[in-house]
C-alpha positions in Angstrom: -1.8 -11.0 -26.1 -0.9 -11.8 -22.9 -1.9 -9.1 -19.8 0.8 -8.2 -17.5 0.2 -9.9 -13.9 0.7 -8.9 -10.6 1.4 -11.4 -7.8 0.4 -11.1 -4.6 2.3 -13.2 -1.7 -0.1 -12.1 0.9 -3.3 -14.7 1.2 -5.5 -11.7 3.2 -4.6 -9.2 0.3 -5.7 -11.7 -2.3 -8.6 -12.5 -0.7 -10.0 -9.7 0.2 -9.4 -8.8 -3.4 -11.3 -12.2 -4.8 -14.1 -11.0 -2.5 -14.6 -7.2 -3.1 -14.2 -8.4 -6.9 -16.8 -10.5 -6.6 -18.9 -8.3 -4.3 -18.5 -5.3 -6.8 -18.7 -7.5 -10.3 -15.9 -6.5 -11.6 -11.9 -8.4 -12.5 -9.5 -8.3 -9.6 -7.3 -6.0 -11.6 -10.1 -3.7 -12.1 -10.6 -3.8 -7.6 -6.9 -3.7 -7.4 -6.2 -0.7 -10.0 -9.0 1.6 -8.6 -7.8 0.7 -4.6 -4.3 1.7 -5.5 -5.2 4.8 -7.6 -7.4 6.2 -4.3 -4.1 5.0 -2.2 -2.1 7.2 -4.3 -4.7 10.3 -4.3 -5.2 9.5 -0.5 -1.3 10.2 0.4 -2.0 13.7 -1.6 -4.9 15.1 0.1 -4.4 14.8 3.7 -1.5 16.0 5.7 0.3 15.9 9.0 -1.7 16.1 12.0 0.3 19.5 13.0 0.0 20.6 9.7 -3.9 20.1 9.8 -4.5 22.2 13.4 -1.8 24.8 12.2 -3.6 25.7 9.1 -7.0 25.0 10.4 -6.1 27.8 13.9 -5.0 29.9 10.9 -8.6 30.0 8.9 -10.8 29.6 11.8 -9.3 32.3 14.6 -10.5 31.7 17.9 -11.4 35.1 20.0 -8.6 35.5 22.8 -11.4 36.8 25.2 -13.8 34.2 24.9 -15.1 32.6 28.4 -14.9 28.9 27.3 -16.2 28.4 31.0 -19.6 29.9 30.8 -19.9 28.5 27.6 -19.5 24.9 28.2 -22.2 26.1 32.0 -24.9 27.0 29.4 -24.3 23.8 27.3 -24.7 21.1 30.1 -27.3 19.2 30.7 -28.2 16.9 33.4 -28.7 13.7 32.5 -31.5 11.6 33.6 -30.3 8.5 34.2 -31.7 4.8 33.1 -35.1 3.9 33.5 -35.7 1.3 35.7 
């Protein structure tokens, strides 16, 4: 029985997939399958950038009082410079 095909109009995209195929040893459907199931899993897991410093303020509370000035004092360094 015949397998269903894809076509691809897009010389880079096929490619790229005839050389990770060949690189991983595997068929180009089995390459194109897996890169589209991580695409779809991809668009799941991560979200707006907004979203991410919202929620991430929200779990990770930063104290109103700290002196972000002395702090950033005692974490300098000088540098050396290049030898010559």
């Amino acid at each position: 029985m015949a397998q269903p095909q894809l076509s691809v109009r897009s010389a880079k995209a096929r490619d790229l997939a005839h050389r990770l195929a060949a690189r991983e040893n595997r068929t180009i459907a089995e390459v194109v399958e897996r890169a589209l199931e991580m695409y779809a899993v991809g668009g799941k897991t991560q979200s707006p950038a907004p979203d991410f410093f919202t929620r991430l303020v929200e779990e990770n509370p930063i104290e109103e009082d700290f002196d972000w000035d002395t702090f950033l004092a005692e974490q300098r360094k000088p540098h050396k410079g290049i030898d010559l």
